[in-house]
Each structure stands twice: as C-alpha cells, then as structure tokens.
N, CA and C atoms as a LAMMPS dump frame, in Angstrom:
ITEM: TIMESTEP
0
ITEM: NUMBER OF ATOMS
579
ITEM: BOX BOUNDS ff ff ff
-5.0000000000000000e+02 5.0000000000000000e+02
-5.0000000000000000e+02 5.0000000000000000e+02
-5.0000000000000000e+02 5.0000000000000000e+02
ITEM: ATOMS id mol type element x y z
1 1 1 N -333.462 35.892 -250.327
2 1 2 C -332.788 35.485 -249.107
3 1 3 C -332.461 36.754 -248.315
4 2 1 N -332.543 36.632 -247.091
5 2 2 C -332.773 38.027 -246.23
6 2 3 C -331.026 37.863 -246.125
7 3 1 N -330.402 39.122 -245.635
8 3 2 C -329.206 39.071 -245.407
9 3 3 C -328.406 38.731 -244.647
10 4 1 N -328.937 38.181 -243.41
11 4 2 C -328.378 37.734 -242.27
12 4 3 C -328.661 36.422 -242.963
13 5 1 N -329.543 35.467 -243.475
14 5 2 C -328.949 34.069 -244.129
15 5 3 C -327.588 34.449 -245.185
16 6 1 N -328.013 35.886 -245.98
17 6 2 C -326.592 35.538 -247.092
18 6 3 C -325.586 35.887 -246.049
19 7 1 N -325.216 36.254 -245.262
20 7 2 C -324.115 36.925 -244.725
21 7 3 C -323.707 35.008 -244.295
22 8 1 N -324.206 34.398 -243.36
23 8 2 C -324.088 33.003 -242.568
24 8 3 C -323.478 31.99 -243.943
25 9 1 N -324.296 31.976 -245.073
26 9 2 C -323.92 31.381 -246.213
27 9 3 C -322.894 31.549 -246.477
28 10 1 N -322.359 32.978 -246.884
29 10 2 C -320.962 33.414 -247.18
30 10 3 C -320.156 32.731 -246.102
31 11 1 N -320.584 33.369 -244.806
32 11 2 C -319.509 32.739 -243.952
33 11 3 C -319.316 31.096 -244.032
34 12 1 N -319.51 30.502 -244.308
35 12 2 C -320.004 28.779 -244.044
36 12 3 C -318.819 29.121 -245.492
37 13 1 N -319.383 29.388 -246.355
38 13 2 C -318.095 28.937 -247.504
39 13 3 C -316.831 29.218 -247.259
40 14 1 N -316.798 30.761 -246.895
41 14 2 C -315.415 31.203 -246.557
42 14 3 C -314.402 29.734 -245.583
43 15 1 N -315.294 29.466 -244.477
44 15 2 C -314.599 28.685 -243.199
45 15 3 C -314.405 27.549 -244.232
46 16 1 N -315.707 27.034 -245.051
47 16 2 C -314.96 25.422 -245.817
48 16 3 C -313.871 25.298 -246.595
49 17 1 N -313.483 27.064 -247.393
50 17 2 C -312.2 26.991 -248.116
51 17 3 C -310.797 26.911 -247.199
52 18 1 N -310.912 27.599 -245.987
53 18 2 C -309.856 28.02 -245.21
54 18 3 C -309.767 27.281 -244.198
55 19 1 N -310.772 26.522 -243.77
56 19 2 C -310.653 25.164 -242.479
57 19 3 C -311.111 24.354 -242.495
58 20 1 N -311.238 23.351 -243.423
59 20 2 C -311.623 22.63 -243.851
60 20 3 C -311.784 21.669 -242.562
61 21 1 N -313.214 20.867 -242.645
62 21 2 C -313.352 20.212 -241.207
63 21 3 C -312.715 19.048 -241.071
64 22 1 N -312.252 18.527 -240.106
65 22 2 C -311.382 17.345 -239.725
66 22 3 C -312.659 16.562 -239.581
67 23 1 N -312.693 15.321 -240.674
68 23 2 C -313.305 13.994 -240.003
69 23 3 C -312.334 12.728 -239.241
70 24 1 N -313.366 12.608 -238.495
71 24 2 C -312.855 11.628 -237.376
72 24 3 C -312.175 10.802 -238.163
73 25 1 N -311.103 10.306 -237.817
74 25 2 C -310.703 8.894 -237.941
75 25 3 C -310.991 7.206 -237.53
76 26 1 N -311.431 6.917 -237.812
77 26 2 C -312.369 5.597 -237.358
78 26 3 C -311.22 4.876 -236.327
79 27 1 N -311.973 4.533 -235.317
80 27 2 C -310.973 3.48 -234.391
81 27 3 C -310.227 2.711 -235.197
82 28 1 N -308.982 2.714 -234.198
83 28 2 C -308.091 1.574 -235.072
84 28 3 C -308.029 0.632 -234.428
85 29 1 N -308.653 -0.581 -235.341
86 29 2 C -309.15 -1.94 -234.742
87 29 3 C -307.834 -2.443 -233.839
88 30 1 N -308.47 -3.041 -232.8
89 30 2 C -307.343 -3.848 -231.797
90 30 3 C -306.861 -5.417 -232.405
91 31 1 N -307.219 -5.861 -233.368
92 31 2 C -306.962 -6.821 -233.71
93 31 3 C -307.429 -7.893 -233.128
94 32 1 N -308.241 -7.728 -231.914
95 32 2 C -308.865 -9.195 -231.776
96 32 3 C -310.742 -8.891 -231.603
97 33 1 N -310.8 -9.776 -232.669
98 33 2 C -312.489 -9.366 -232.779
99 33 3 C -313.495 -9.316 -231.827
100 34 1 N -313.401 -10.588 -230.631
101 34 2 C -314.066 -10.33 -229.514
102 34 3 C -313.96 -8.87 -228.662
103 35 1 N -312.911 -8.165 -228.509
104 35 2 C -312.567 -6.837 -228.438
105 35 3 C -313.488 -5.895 -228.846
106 36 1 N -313.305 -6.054 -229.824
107 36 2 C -313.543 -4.852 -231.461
108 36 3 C -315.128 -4.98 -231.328
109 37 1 N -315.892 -5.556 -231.228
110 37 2 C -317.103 -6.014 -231.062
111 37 3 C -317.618 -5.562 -229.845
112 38 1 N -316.783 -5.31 -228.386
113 38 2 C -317.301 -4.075 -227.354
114 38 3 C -316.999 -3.143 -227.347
115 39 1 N -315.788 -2.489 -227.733
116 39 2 C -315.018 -1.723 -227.549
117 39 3 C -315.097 -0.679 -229.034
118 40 1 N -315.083 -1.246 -229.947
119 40 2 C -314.941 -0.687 -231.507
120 40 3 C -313.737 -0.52 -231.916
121 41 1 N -312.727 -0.626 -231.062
122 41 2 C -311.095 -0.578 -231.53
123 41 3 C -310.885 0.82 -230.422
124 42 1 N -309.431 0.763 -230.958
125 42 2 C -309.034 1.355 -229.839
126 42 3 C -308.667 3.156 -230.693
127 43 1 N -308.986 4.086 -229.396
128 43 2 C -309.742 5.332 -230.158
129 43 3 C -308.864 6.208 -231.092
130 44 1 N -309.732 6.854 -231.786
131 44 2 C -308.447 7.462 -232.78
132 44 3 C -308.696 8.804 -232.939
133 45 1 N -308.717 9.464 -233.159
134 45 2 C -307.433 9.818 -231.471
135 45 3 C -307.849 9.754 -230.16
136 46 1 N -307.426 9.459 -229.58
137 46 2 C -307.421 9.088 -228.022
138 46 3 C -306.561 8.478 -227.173
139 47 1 N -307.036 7.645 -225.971
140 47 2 C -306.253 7.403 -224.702
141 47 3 C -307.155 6.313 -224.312
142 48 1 N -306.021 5.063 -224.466
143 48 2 C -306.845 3.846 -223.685
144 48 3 C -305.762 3.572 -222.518
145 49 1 N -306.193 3.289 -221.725
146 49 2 C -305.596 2.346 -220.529
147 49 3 C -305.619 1.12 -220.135
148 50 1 N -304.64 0.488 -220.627
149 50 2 C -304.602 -1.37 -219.839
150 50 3 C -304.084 -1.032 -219.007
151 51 1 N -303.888 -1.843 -218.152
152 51 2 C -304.194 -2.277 -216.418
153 51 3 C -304.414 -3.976 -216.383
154 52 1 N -303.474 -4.207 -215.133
155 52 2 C -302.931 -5.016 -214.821
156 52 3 C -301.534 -5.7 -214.472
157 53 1 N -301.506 -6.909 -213.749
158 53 2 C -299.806 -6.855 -212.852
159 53 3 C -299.083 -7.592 -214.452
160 54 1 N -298.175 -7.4 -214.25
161 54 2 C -296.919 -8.109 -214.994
162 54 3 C -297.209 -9.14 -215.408
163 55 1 N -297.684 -9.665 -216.813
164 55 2 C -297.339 -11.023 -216.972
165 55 3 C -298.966 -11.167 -216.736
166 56 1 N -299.967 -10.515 -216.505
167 56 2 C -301.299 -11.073 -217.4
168 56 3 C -302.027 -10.678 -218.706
169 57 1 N -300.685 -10.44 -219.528
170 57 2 C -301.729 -10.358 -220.952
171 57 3 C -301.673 -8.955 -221.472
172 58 1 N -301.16 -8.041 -220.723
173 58 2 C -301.459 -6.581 -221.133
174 58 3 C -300.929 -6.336 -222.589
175 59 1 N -299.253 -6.703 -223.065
176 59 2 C -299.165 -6.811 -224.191
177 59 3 C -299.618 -7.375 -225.282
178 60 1 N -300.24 -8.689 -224.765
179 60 2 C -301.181 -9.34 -225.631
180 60 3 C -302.117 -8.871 -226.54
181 61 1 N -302.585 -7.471 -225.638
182 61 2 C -304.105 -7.158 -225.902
183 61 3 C -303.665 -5.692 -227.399
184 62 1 N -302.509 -5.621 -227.281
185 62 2 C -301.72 -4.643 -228.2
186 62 3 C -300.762 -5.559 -229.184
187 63 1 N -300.575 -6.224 -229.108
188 63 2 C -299.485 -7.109 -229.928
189 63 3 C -300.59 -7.334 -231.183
190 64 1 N -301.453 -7.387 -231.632
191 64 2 C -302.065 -7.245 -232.99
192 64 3 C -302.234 -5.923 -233.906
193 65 1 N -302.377 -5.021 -233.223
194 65 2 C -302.3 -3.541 -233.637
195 65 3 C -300.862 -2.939 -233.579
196 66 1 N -299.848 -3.245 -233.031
197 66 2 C -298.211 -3.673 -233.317
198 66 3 C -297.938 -4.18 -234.81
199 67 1 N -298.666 -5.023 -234.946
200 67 2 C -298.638 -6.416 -235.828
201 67 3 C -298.609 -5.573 -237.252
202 68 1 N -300.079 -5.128 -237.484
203 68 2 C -300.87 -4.97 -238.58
204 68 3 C -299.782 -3.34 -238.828
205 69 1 N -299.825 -2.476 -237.76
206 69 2 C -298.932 -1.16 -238.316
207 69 3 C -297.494 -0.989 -238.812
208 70 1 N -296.824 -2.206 -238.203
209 70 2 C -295.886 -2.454 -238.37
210 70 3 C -295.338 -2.759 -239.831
211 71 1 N -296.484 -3.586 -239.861
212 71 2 C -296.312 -4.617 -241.299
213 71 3 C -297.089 -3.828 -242.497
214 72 1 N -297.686 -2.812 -242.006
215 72 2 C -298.395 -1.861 -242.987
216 72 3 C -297.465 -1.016 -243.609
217 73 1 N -296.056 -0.538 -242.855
218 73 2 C -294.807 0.038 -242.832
219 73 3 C -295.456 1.583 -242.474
220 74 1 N -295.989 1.281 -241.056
221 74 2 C -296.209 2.515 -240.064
222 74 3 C -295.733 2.545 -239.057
223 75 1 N -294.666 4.165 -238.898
224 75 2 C -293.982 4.119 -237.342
225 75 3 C -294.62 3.35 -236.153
226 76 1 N -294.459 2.652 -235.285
227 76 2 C -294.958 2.879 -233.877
228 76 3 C -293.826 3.407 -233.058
229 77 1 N -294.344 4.288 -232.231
230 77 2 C -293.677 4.646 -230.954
231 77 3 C -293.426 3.675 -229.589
232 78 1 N -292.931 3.462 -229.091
233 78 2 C -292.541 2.46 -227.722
234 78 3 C -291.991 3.201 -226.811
235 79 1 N -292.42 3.721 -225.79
236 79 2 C -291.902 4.656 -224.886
237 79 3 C -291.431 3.449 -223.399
238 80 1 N -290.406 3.234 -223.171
239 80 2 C -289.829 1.783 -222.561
240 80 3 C -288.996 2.54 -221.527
241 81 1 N -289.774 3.537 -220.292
242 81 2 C -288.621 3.653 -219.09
243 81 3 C -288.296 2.758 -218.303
244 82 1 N -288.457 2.098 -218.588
245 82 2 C -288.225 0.839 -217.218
246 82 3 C -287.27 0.08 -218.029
247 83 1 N -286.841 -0.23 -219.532
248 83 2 C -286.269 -0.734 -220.441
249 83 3 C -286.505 -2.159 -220.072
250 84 1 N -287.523 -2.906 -220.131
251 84 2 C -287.831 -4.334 -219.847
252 84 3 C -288.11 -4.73 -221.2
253 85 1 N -288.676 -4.346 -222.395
254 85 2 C -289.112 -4.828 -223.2
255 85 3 C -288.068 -4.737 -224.419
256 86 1 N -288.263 -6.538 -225.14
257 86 2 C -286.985 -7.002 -225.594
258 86 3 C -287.938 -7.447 -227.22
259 87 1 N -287.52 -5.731 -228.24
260 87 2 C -288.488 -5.65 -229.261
261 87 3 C -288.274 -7.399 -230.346
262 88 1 N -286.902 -7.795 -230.701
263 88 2 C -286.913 -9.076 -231.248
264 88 3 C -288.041 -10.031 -230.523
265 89 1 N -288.509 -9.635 -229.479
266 89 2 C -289.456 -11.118 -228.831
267 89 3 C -290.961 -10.551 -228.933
268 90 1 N -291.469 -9.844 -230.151
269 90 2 C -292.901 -9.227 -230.263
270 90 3 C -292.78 -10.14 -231.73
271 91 1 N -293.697 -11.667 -231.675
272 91 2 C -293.991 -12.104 -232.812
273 91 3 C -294.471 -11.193 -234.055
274 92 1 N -293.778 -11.282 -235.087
275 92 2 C -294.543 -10.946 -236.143
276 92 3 C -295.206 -9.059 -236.236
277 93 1 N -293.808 -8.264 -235.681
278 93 2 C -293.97 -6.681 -235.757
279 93 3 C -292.068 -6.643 -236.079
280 94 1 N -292.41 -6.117 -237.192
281 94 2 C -291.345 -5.51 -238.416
282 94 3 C -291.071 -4.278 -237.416
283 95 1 N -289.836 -5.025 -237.005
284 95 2 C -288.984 -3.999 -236.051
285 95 3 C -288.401 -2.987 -237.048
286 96 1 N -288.059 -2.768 -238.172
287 96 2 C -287.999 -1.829 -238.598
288 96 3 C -288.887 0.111 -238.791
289 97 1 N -289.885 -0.583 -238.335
290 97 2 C -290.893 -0.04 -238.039
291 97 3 C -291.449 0.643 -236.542
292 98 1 N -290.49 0.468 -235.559
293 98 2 C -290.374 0.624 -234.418
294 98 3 C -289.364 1.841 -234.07
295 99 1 N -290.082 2.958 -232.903
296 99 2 C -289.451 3.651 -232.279
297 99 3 C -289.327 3.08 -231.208
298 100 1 N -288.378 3.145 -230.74
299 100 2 C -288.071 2.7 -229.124
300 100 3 C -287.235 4.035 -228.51
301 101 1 N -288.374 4.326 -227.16
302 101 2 C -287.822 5.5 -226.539
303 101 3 C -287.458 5.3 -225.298
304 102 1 N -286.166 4.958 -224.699
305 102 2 C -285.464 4.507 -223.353
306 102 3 C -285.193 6.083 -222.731
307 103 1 N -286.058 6.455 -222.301
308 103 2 C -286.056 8.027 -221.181
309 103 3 C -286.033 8.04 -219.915
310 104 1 N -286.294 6.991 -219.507
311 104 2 C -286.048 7.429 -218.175
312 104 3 C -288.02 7.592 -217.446
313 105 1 N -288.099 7.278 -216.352
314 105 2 C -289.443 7.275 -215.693
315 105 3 C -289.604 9.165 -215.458
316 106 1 N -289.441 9.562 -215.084
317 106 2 C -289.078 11.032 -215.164
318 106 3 C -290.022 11.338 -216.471
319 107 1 N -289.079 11.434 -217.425
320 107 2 C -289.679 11.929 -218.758
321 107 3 C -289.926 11.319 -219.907
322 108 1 N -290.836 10.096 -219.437
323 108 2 C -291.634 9.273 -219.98
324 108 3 C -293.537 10.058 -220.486
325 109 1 N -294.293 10.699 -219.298
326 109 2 C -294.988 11.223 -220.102
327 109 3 C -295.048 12.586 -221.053
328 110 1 N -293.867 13.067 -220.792
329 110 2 C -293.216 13.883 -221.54
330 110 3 C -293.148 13.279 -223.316
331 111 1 N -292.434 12.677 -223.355
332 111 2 C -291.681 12.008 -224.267
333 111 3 C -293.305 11.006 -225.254
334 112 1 N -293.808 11.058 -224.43
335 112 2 C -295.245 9.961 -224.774
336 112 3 C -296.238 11.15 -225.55
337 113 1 N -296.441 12.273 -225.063
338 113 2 C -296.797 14.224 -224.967
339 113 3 C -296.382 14.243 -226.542
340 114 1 N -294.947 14.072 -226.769
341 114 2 C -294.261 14.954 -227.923
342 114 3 C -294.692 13.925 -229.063
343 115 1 N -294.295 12.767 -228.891
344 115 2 C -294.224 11.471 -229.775
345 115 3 C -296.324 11.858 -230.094
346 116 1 N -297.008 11.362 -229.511
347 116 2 C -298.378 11.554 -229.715
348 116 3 C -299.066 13.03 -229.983
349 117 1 N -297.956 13.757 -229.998
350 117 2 C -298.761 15.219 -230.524
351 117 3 C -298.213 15.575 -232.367
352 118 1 N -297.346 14.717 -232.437
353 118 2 C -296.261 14.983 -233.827
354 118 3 C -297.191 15.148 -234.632
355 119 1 N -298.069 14.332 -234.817
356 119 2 C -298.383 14.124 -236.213
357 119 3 C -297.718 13.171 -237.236
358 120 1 N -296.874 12.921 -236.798
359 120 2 C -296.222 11.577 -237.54
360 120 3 C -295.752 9.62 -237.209
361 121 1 N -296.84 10.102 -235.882
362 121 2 C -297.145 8.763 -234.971
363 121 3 C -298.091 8.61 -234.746
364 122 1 N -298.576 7.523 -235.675
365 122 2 C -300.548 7.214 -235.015
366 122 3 C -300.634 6.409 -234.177
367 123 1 N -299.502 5.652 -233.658
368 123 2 C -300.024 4.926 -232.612
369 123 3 C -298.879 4.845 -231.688
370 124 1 N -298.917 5.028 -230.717
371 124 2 C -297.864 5.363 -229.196
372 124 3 C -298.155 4.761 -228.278
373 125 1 N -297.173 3.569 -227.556
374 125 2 C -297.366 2.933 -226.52
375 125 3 C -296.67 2.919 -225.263
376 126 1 N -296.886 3.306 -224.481
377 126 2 C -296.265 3.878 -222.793
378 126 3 C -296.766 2.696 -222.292
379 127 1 N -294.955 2.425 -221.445
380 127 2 C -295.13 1.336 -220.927
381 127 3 C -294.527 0.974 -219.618
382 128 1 N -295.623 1.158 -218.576
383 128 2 C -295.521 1.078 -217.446
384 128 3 C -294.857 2.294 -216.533
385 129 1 N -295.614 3.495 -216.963
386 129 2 C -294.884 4.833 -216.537
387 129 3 C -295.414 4.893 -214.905
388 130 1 N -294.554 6.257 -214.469
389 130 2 C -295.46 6.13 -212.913
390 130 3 C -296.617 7.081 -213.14
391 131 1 N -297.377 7.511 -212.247
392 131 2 C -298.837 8.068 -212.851
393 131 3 C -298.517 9.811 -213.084
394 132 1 N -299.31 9.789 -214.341
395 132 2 C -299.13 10.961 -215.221
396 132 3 C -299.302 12.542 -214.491
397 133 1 N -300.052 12.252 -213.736
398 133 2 C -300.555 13.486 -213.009
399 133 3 C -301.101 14.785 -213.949
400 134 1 N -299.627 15.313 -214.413
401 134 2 C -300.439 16.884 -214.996
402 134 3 C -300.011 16.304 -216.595
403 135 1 N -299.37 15.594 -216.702
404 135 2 C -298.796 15.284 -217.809
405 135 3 C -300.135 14.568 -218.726
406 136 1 N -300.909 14.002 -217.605
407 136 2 C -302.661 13.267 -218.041
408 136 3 C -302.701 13.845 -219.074
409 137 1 N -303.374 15.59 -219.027
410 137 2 C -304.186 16.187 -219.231
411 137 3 C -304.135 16.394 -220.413
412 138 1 N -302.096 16.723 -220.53
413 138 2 C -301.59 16.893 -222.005
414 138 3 C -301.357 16.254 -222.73
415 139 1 N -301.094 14.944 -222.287
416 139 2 C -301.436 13.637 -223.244
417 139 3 C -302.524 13.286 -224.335
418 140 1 N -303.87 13.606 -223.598
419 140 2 C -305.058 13.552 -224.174
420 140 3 C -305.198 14.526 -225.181
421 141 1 N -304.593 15.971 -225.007
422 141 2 C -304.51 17.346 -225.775
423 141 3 C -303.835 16.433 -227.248
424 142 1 N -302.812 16.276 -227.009
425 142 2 C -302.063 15.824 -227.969
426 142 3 C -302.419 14.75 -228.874
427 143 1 N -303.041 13.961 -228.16
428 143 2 C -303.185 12.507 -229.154
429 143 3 C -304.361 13.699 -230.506
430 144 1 N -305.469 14.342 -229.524
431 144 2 C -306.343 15.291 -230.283
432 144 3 C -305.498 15.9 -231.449
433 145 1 N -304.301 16.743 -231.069
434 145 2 C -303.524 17.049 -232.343
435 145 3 C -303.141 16.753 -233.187
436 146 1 N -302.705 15.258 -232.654
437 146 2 C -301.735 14.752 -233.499
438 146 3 C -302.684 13.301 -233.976
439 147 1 N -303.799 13.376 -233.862
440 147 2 C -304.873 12.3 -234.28
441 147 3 C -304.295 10.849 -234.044
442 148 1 N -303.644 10.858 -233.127
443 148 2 C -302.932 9.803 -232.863
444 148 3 C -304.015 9.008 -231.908
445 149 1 N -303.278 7.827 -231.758
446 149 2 C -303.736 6.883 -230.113
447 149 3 C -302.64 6.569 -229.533
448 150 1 N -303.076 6.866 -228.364
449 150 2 C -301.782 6.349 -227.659
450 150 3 C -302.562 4.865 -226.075
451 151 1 N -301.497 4.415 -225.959
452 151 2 C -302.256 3.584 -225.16
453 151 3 C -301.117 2.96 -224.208
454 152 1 N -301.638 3.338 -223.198
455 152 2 C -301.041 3.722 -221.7
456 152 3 C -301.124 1.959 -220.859
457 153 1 N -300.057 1.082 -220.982
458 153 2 C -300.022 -0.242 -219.951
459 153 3 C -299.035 0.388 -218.963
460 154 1 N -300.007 -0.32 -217.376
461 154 2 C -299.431 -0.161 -216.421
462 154 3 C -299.921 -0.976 -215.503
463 155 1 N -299.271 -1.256 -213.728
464 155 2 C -300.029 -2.395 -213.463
465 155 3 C -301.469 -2.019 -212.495
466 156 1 N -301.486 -0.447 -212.723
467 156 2 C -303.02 0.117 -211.893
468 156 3 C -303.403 1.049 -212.66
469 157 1 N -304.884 1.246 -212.639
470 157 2 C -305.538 2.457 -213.347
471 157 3 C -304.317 3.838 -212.844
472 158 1 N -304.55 4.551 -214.229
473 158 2 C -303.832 5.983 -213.322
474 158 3 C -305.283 6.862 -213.347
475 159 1 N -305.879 7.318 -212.329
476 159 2 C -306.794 7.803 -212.341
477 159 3 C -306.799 9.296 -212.348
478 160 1 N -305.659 10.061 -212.767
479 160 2 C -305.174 11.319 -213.098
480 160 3 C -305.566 11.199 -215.432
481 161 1 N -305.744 9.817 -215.708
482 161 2 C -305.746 9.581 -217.012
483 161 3 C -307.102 9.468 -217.231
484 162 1 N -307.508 10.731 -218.465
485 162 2 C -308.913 10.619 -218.817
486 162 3 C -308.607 9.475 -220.183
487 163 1 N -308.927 8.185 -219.77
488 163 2 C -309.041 7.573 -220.939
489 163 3 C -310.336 7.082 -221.581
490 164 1 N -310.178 6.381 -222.873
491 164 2 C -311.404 6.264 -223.511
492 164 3 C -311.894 5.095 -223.523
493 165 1 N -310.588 3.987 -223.293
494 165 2 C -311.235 3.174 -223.49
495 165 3 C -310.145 2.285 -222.101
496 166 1 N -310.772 1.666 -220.843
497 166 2 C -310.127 1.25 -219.804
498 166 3 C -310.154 -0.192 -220.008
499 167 1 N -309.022 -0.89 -219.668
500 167 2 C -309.152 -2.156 -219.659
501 167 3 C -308.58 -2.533 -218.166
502 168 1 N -309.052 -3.734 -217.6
503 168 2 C -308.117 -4.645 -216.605
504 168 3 C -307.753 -5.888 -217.225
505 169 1 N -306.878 -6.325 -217.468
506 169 2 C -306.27 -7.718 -217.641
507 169 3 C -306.353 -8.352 -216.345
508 170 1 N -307.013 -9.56 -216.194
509 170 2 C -306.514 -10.236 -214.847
510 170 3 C -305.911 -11.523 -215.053
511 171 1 N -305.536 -11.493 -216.144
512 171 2 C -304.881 -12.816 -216.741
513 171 3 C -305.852 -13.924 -216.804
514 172 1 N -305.251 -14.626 -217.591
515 172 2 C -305.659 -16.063 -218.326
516 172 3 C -306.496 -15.317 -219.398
517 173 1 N -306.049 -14.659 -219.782
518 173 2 C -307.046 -14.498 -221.484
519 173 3 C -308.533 -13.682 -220.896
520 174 1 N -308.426 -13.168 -219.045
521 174 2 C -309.603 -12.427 -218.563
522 174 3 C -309.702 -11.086 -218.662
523 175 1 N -310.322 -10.286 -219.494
524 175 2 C -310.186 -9.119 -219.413
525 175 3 C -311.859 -8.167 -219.397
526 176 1 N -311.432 -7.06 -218.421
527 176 2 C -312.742 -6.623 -218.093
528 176 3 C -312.52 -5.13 -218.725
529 177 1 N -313.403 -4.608 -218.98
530 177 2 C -313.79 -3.884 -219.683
531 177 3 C -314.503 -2.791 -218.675
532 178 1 N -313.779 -1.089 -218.571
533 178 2 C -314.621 -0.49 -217.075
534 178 3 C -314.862 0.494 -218.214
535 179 1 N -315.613 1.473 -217.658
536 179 2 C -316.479 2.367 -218.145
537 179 3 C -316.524 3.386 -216.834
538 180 1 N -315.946 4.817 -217.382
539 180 2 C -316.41 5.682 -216.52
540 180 3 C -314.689 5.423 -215.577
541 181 1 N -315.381 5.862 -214.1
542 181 2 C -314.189 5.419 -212.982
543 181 3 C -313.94 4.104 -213.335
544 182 1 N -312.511 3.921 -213.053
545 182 2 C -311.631 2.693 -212.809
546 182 3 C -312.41 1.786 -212.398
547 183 1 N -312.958 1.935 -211.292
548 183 2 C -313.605 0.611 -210.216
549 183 3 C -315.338 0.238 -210.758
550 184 1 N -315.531 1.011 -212.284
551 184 2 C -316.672 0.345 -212.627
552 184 3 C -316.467 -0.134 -213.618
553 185 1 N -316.995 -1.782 -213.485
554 185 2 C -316.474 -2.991 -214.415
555 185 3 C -318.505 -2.777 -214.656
556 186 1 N -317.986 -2.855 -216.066
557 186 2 C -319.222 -3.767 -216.804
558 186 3 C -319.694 -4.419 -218.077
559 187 1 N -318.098 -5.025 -218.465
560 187 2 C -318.331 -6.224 -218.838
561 187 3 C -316.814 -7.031 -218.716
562 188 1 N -317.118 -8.65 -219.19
563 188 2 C -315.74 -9.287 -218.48
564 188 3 C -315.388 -10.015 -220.074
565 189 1 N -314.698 -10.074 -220.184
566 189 2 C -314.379 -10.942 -221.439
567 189 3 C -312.893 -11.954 -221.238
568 190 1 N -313.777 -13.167 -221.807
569 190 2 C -312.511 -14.806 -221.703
570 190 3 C -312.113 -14.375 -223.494
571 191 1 N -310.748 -14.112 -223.734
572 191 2 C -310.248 -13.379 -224.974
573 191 3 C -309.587 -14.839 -225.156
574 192 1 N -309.006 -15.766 -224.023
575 192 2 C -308.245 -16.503 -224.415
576 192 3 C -306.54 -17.105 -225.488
577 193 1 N -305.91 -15.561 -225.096
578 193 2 C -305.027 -15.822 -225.425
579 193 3 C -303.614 -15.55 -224.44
C-alpha cells in the first residue's frame, strides 16, 4: 500500500474513534398514514410548517405525534405565545409529559431556538408565532443540533422559514401538501378528520 492510501486509512480510523458519524434519525411518523405515505413523517431533525386559518385542522395534523410521545413518556415542548391552547383538551397526550412555554410573541422564536437546540427535546411545537425572520435561520441550525423536529403552526406560510416539510390545511380534513415555495401545491389530500 503506497503511503498516501496508509496515511488516508490511518486517518479514516483515527476520525471513527474520535467522531464517530451521526446517523440520521428516521422521520418521526405523523401518525396518520395517508400522511406518512407522501410525506414520510415529519423530519428528524428538521422544520415543518402547517399553515392555515384557525380552526381548520392544523392541530389535528400533530395531535397523533403528541399522542404517541407523550404516551411513550417523551418531553414535548409547546411554545404557546398567544396562550390559546387549553393542554387538558388534547385527547389522549399524557400531560405529564408536556412543556408548556407562555413567552410572550417577542420571544417565542427564541424560546422555540433554545428548546429545539437542547438536545433533550425531540419534538417542539410553535404555535402561531409572528414570522421568524432571522430567528428562521437559527431555528433550522438548532433542530440540526439538537436532532430534534420542530414544527411551526401558523395561519400563513412564513416564508423567512426554510422548512422541510410545508403543509396548508384548508379545512374539512383538506390538506395540501407544497414543495419548494409556499405557493407551489402539488399534491392535495382528503385526511378526513
């Protein structure tokens, strides 16, 4: 073996004792199979975005992955500036199991930043913040760190948010599925719930 392969060899072992490579974490299923079947679950680590007005479904589309972490006896995070959401009325998620973070619209993607960079929250839900702007950028940094997902409901794309996986709710169980920019839909799904 010529020495520039042994030298590369050596190196390759050295890096596998001392940095051992991070494998991905497989999406964490959304809990409803018609979903899971376009989408693959929702990313791990990453940044999804629901979208849509009040009251078509947006929690819906998270209330199974609530469900299953909850009851697995895994933190979730709830980042709640607007304080509308009333955790006793989420069927079947072991509120014990629940962070609830009342901050204020201000320092909501802040607070969404720290919670999703920990390392001790795999799944973080921001809810109904105003748009992230620079806070986007570090959101996405973080979920990367902290191998988390976090997943961003609000009632418009924030298009400052590189997310992975975009949804629109338009209610009645209608949800479209965009790819890329906000305003490209291509596919629609009747979820029916």
């Amino acid at each position: 073996m010529d020495s520039r392969a042994a030298i590369i060899k050596e190196l390759r072992s050295h890096l596998a004792q001392v940095a051992p490579m991070r494998h991905p974490e497989p999406p964490l299923p959304s809990g409803i199979y018609a979903l899971d079947a376009q989408i693959g679950g929702w990313p791990r680590p990453g940044v999804a975005n629901i979208h849509g007005r009040v009251g078509s479904g947006r929690l819906g589309l998270v209330l199974p992955a609530l469900q299953a972490h909850t009851q697995s006896s895994q933190t979730v995070a709830i980042i709640d500036p607007l304080k509308w959401l009333y955790p006793p009325g989420l069927p079947g998620v072991d509120l014990q199991h629940i962070m609830l973070v009342r901050c204020g619209s201000v320092q909501s993607g802040w607070a969404a930043t720290q919670l999703a960079g920990c390392g001790a929250v795999s799944l973080v839900l921001l809810l109904d913040p105003p748009p992230l702007s620079r806070d986007a950028a570090r959101l996405v940094r973080a979920t990367e760190a902290g191998q988390s997902t976090t997943i961003v409901l609000s009632e418009s794309p924030d298009t400052s948010l590189t997310a992975s996986v975009r949804l629109h709710c338009a209610g009645g169980g209608r949800v479209r599925i965009e790819r890329g920019a906000p305003s490209k839909v291509t596919l629609s799904l009747g979820l029916g719930f």
